[in-house]
N, C-alpha and C positions, 0 to 999 in steps of 0.2 A: 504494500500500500504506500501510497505516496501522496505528501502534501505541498503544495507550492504554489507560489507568491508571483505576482505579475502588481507594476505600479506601487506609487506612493502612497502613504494615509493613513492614517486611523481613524480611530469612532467607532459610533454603531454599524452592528452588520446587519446585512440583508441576507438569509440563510436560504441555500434551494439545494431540495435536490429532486430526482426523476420519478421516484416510485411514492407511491401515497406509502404503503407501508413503511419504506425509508422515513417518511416526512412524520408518521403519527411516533417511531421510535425516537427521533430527534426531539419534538415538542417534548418529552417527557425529560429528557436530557440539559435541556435550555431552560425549563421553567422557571429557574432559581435565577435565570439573569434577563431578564425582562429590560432592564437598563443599556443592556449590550447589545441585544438581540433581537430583533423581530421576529412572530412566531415564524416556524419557517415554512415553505410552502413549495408546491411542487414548478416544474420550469412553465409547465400552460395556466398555473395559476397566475402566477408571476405575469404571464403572456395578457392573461383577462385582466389582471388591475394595471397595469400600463396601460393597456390602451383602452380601459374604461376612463384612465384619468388623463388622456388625451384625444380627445373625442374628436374626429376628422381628420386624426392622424394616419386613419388604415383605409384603406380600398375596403372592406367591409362593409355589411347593411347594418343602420343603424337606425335603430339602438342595436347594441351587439346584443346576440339570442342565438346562444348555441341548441342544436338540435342533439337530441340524447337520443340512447342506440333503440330506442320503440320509435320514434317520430323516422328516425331515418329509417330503418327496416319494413315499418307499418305505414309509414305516410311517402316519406321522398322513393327510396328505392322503386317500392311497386310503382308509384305515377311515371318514374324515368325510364324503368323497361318498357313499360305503356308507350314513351314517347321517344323511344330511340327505336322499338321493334325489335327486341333481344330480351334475353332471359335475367333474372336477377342475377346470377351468377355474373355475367357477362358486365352488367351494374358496378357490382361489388370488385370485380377485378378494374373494373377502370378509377372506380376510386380511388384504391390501393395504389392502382399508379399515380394517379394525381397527388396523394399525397406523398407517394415515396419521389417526387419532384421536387414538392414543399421540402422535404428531408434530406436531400443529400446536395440539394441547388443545383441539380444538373437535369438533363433529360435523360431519363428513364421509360425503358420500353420492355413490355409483357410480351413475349413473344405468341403469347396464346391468346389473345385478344384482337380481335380483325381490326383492321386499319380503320376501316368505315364505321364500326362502331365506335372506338377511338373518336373517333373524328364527332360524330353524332353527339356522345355523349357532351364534347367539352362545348359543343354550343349551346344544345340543353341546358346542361345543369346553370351556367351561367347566368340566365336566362331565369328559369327555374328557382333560383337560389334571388334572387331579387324580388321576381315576384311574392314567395314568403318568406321573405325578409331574416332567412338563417345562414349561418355559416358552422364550419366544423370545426370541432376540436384541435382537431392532426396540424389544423394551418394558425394557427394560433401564433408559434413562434415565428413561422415565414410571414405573417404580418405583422409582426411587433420587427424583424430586421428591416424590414422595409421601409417600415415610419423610421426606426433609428438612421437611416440611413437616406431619409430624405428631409429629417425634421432633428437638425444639430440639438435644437431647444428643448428637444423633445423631454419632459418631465417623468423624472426617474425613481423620484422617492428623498427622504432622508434619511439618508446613510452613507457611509463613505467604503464602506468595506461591503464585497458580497462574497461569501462563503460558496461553494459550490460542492456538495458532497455526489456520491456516486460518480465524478466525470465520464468514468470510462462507458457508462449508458447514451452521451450525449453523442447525434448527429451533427454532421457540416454544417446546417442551420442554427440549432442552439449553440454549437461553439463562434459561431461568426456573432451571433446578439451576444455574447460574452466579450466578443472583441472589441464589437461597439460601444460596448458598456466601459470595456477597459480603458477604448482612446480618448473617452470623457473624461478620464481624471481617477475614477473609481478605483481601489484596488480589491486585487483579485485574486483568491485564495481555493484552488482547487484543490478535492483531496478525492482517492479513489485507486482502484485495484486492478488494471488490466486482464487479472486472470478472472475476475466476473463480469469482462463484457459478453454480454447473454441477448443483447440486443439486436441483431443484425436486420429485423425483419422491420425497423423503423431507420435502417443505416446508418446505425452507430458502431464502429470499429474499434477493438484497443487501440489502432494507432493514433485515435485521438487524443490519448491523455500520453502516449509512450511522443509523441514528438512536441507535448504541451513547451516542453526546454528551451530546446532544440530549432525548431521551428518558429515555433509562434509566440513566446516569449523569448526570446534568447537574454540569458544575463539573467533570467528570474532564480530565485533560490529555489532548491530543490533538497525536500527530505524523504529517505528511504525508513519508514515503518517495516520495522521484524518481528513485534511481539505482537500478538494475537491475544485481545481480552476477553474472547469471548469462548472458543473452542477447550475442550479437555486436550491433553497429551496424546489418548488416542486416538480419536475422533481428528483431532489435527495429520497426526500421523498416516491416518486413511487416506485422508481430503487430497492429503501432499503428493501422494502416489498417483492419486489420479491424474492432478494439474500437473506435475512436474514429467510428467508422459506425454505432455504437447509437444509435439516438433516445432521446434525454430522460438521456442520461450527462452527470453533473455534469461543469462544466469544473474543470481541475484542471492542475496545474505537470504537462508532459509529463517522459513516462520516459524516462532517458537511460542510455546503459551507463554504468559506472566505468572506469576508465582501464586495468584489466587484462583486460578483455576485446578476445578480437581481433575484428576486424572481421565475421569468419563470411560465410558464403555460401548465401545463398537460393535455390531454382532450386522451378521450377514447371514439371513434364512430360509433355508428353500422349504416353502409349503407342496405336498404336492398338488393341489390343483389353484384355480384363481378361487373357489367359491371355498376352499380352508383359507387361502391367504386374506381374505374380508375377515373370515370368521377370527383369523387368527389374532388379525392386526387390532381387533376388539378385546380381544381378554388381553393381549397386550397392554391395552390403553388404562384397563381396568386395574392391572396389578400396578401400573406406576402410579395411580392415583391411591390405590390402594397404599400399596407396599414400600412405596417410594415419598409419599405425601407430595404430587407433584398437582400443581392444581389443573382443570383441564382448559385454561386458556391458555397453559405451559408446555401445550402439546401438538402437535401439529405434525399430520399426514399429507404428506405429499404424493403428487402423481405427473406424470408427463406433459399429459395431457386429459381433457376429460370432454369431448365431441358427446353431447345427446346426453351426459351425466353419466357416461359408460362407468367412469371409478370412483366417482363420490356416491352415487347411488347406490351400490351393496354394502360400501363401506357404512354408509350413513343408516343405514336398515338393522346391520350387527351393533354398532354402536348404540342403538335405541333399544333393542332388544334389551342391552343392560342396563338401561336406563342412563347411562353417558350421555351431560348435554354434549351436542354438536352443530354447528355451524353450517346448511347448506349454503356452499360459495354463489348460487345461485337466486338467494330468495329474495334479494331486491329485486334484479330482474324480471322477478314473477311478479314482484305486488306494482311493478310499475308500468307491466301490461295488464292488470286487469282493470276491465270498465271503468269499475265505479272510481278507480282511484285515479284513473287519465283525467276523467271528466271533472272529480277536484283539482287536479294540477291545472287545466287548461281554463278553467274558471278564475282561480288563482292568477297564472298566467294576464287574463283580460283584467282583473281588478291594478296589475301594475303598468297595462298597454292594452287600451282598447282595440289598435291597430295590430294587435298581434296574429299574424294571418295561418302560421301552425296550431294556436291554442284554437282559431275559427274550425283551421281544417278538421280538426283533431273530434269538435264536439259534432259538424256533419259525418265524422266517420263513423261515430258512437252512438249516431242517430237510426234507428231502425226504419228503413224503406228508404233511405236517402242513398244511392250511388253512386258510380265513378263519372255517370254522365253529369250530375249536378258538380260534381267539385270540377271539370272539366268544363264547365257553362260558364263557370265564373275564371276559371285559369287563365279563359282566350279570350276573354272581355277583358279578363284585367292585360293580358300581354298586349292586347292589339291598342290599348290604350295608355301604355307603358304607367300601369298602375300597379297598386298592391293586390294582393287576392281578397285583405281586409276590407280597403278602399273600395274593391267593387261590389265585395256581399253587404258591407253595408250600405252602399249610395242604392242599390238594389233593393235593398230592404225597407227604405225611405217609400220606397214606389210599390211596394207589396209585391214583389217579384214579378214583373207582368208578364216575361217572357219565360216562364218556366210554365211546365204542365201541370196542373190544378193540384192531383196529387202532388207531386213532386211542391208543391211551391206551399200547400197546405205543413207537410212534413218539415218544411226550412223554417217557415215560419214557427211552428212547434218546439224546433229546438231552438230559433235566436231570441224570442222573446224574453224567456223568463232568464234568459242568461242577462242581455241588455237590464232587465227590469233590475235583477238582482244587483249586478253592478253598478246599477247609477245609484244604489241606497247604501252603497259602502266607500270611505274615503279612507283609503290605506293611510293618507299621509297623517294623518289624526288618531291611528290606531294605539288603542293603551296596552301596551303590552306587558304589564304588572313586571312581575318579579323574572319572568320567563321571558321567550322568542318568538318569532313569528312561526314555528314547529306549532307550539302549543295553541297561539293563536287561531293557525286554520285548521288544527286537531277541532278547537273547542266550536266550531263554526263549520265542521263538517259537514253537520245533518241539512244547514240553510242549504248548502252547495250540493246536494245529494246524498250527503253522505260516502262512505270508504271503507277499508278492510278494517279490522280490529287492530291486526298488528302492521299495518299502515299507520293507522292513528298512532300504534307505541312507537314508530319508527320517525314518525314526527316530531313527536314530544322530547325523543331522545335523541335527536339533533340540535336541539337547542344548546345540548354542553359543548358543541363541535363549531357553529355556525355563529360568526360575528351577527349580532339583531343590530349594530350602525349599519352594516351594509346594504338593509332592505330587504322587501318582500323577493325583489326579484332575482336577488344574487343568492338567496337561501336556495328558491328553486331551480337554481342553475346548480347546484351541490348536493342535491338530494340524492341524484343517482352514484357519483362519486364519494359522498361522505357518507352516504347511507350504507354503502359497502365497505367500508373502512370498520364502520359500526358492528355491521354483523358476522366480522372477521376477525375485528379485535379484540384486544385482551375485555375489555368492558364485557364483554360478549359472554366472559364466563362458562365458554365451550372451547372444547375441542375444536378447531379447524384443520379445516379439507382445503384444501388450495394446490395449484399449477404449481408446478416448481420454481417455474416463471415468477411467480407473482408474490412467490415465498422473499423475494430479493429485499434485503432489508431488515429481514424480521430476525428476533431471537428469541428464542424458546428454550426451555431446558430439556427437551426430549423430539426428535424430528423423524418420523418412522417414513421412509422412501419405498412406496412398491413398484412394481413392477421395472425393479432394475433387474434387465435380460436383454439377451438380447434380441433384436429384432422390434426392442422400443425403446431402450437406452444404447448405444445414440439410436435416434429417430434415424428410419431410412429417407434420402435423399435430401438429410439436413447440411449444415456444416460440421462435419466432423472434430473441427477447433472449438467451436460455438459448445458444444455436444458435450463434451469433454465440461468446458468450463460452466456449464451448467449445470451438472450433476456436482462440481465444485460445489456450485454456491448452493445446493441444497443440502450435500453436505457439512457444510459450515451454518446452517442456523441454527444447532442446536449445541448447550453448555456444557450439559452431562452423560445424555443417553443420546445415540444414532444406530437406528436400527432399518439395516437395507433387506427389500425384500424379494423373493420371486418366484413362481411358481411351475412344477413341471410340465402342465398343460391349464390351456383352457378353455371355456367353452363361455358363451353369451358373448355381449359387448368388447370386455376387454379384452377377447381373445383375437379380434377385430384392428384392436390399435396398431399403429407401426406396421409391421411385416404380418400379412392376417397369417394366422394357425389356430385353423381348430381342432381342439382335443388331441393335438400331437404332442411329440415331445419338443422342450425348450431345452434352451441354456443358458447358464448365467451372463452378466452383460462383460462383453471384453473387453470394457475398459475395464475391468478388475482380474481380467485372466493370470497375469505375471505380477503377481502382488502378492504381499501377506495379509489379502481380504479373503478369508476363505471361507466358504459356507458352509452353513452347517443345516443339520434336520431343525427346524420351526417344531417338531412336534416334541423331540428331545430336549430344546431348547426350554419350553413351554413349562413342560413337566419339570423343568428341575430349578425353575424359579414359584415355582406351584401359583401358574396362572390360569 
């Protein structure tokens, strides 16, 4: 690991780094210096208060209104295969390039994706993306370099120093807004691990922190980290085997624990099928809580990957059986596609922007007998009049639809009224929000707005401890999806989590059980083999005391599916661990003799 200095200064710092997980372990780390430090926050959040607090500074629609992954999937995707004549897929893969453009600032090209849709899509969506007034995520930092780099003045905060943790996650676009940040005056303090860039598929490379010196600082100071505060002796000693098995890794002083780490305990188990390795990795979880007193938001199961819920679902099924709380990685996602809880959001939504033309689309989607020809009625009235799609359901609405079909205009009317009526009897900006946020706020004011799920509403309420309430009604709901998932993964959470190995980056735990290390899905087939490598690294490194890898000699359902399919054949252990002293052993012997 490595930290270093670019630029003159002191003062307060501005703290960033890449992964929400990262950002939620760091707040707990900082808290004590509030004088020094700004909470810290991730590089697109970073991305949204720039240029929320330089407003005309971005080629963006504005107000800025990112679209979360139900509005894109549920609302833009399907209208843009509609209107390019191609299949979602074909959608999805052009995004991917759009944004891997935004990411690496070069042109990027999917060799699987036909020219002509290419083509179709980028006049589309531009088009498309104006008329309701959203933009993405992914482009966030390509428009924060853009303003930096057309707008010298451009207002940046108060602080003098910006901290940069994880570097080696960051793409050629975040490290260029780091530069532009630096030629201000700023200085600039990166720290981070080359052998955990895990990122490639957002085009972030080690070599961006390995020539930070060299390159792009030259003359900045540079320090070499060898002691490791987080891992045991063996569990490091694991770890090390694996990463220092990379071809062409610079040599460098080996990582050693610090002297308050305990020694820890590695074990490698071969269950023989997938449906004993669920079962197994449950009495597992039960004896460390038991036997170990480990609590179970101190434990975390890791997987590959998890397509259709293939490996958190059995897993999550054995775990409840023993009555183990647990974590589905996926339950924000579900409660932020059901009905009742869109139609609060997008209600929500109109009380902070009448003109919001996703929160409109969103409540004719949700309208029953309304279809794709009514949101289509108003698309091409609002395009051919280079208007909003807001602009024209409302000016529409003034006039009782005249040109829609009696049903059809009977059904618009049904759902904009008592939205309209609803809204004009409520004035955000005068809202008493007592002792609490604007979570508990539109919790408590559910039932006016239709009401929502149960644990919606607790997922509300308990955003309130995560969610600045200066920020406003509309930057909570812009964090609901992102902080609401942080929540029900976090330690707070009071469970066991299930999570990607991916997404595990950041986190520490005192116990991290890894399955389906084998091979034929450790490394994943037709990944990068260097990526591959350093990402079972960093799954092996997030845990203190216990690391337990796993794998099965055949399988059958889902996960038999992942990586390389075999079903009900025989496996074998993954080769990155083939010439090692990781050696496996029976799971059932193992089991038995810790009496789990």
């Amino acid at each position: 690991m490595m930290l270093e200095m670019a630029g003159d200064g002191a003062g307060r710092g501005k703290l960033l780094t890449f992964t929400r997980a990262a950002t939620n372990e760091l707040k707990e780390k900082v808290a004590g210096h509030p004088e020094a430090l700004e909470s810290p926050s991730t590089i697109h959040s970073f991305a949204v208060s720039t240029i929320l607090a330089n407003p005309q500074a971005s080629s963006l629609p504005e107000p800025l209104r990112i679209a979360d992954d139900w509005e894109w999937d549920g609302l833009i995707c399907t209208h843009l295969k509609d209107l390019v004549g191609c299949g979602a897929k074909s959608i999805k893969r052009a995004r991917a390039e759009m944004a891997s453009n935004w990411e690496s600032l070069e042109r990027t090209i999917d060799p699987d994706l036909p020219e002509e849709i290419r083509n179709r899509f980028a006049g589309f969506w531009e088009r498309h993306r104006f008329v309701f007034g959203y933009s993405l995520l992914a482009e966030l930092p390509f428009r924060l370099l853009q303003a930096l780099e057309d707008h010298p003045d451009l207002r940046l905060g108060d602080w003098e120093v910006m901290v940069v943790d994880e570097y080696q996650d960051l793409n050629l676009c975040d490290i260029s807004v780091l530069k532009q940040i630096s030629n201000r005056g700023r200085c600039l303090v990166a720290v981070g691990d080359d052998d955990q860039s895990i990122y490639s598929f957002r085009r972030a490379h080690p070599r961006g922190i390995q020539q930070f010196v060299e390159d792009d600082y030259p003359g900045a100071a540079d320090y070499t980290l060898s002691i490791s505060h987080r891992c045991g002796s063996k569990i490091l000693n694991w770890a090390l085997h694996v990463i220092e098995g990379l071809p062409g890794r610079s040599v460098r002083p080996p990582l050693t624990p610090a002297s308050h780490c305990p020694p820890g305990e590695a074990r490698y188990l071969r269950f023989k099928s997938g449906v004993a390795e669920a079962q197994g990795v449950a009495r597992l979880v039960e004896w460390l809580m038991r036997s170990k007193g480990i609590a179970p938001e101190d434990i975390a199961v890791l997987f590959r990957t998890n397509h259709n819920n293939a490996w958190s679902t059995p897993l999550q099924q054995e775990l409840r059986k023993l009555e183990i709380p647990v974590i589905n990685p996926d339950e924000v996602a579900q409660m932020l596609s059901e009905s009742p809880n869109r139609r609060l959001l997008a209600v929500a939504r109109l009380l902070v922007d009448r003109d919001d033309s996703l929160a409109w689309w969103t409540i004719l989607e949700l309208t029953s007998g309304v279809g794709p020809k009514v949101r289509d009625h108003f698309y091409d009235r609002a395009m051919s009049t280079s208007a909003t799609f807001a602009a024209k359901l409302l000016s529409e609405y003034a006039d009782v639809f005249p040109d829609l079909r009696p049903a059809s205009r009977d059904k618009v009317l049904s759902a904009i009224r008592p939205v309209l009526d609803l809204i004009g009897t409520i004035d955000i900006s005068g809202a008493d929000l007592g002792e609490s946020g604007w979570g508990t706020w539109l919790a408590e004011r559910a039932g006016d707005f239709g009401g929502c799920e149960d644990r919606f509403h607790d997922l509300l309420v308990d955003l309130d401890e995560e969610v600045d309430r200066s920020e406003g009604l509309g930057r909570f709901l812009s964090q609901i999806q992102s902080v609401g998932k942080d929540l029900r993964t976090g330690r707070a959470a009071q469970a066991v989590r299930l999570m990607t190995m991916a997404s595990s980056k950041g986190l520490t735990v005192r116990a991290a059980i890894v399955v389906g290390v084998e091979q034929g899905i450790i490394p994943y087939p037709d990944s990068n083999p260097a990526e591959e490598r350093r990402l079972l690294y960093v799954a092996m490194t997030r845990s203190t005391d216990f690391l337990y890898l796993t794998w099965a000699g055949t399988r059958t359902g889902p996960t038999a599916r992942t990586g390389t399919e075999k079903v009900a054949t025989g496996r074998n252990r993954s080769p990155l661990l083939t010439h090692s002293q990781v050696r496996p052993e029976s799971a059932d012997d193992y089991l038995s003799s810790i009496g789990a």
